[in-house]
C-alpha positions in Angstrom: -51.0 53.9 23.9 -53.1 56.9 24.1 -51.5 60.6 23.3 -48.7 61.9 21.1 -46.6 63.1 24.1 -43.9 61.5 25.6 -45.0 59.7 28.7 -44.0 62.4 32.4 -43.7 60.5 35.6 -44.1 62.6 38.8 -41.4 61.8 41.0 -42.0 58.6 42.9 -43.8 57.1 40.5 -40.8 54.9 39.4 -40.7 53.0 42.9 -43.9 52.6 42.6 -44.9 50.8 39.6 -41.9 48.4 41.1 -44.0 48.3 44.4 -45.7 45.3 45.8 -49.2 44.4 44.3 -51.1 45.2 47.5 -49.4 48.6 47.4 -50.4 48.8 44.0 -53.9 48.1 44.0 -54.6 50.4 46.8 -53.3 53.2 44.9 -55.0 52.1 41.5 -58.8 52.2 43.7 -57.9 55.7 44.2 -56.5 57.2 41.0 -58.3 59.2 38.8 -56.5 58.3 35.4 -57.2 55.3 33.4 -54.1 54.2 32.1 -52.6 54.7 35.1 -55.2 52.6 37.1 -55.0 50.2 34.6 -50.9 49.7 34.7 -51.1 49.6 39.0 -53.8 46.3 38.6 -51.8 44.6 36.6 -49.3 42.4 38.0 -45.7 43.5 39.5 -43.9 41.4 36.7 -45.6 43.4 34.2 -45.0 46.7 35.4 -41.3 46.0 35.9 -41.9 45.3 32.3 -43.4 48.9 31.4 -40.3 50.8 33.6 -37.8 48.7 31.6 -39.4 48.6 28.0 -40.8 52.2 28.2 -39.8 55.0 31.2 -36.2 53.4 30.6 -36.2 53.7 26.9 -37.7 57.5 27.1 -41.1 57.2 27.2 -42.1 57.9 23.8 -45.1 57.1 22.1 -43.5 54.8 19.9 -41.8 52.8 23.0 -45.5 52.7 24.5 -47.1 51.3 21.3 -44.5 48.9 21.1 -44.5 47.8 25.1 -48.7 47.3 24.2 -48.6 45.9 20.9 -46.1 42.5 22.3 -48.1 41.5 25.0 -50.3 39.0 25.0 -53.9 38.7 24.5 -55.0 39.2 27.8 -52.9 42.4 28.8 -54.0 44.1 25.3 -58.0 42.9 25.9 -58.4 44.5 29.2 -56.3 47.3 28.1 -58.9 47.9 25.8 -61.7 47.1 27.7 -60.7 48.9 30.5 -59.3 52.1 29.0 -59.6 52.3 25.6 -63.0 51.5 25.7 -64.3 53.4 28.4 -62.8 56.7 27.2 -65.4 59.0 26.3 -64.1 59.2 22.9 -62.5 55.6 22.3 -59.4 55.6 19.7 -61.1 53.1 17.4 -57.5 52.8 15.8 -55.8 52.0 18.5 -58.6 49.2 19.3 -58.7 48.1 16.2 -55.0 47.5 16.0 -54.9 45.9 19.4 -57.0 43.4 18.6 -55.6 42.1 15.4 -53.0 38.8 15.7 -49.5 38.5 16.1 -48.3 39.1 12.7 -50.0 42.3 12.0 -49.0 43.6 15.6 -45.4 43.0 14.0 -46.1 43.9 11.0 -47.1 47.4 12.4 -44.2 47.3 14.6 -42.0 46.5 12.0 -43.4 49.1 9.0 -44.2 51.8 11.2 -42.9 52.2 14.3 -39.1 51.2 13.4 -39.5 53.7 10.3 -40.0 56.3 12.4 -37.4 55.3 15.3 
């Protein structure tokens, strides 16, 4: 969720958020980035989730707010506890708004993000 840009993948990078977990991990204890990090812990299901809901979909910033906003609790908490958080300037917004319950998410989904799609 963080940034206005649409979301760049080096090449690779495709394969390997579809990788195994243990392939995964050891690549997340080495990367600098936060997000990235973050995405390689979580779980292969998920990131087959982020390639087909956002890379596949172009990227966008809308896509990725979207992709963050629907999943559930625990994805969204340690997203923000883990990046947002930990940023040296954290997006209160964007903690704020992950935070909130379902039907606000979609609310927000719904009255801003399809707007502007």
């Amino acid at each position: 969720m963080s940034g206005d840009a649409p979301l760049v993948l080096p090449p690779g990078a495709r394969a390997v958020l579809r990788a195994p977990d243990a392939l995964t991990r050891v690549l997340a204890a080495i990367d600098s980035d936060p997000e990235r990090r973050w995405l390689l812990r979580r779980p292969r299901a998920l990131r087959r989730s982020f390639v087909e809901h956002v890379i596949d979909h172009g990227g966008g910033t809308a896509v990725q707010r979207r992709w963050m906003l629907e999943q559930d609790d625990d994805v969204r908490a340690s997203y923000v506890s883990e990046v947002l958080e930990r940023a040296r300037e954290p997006d209160r917004e964007a903690i704020w708004l992950l935070c909130q319950d379902d039907a606000v998410r979609a609310s927000y989904v719904a009255d801003v993000l399809d707007v502007c799609t």
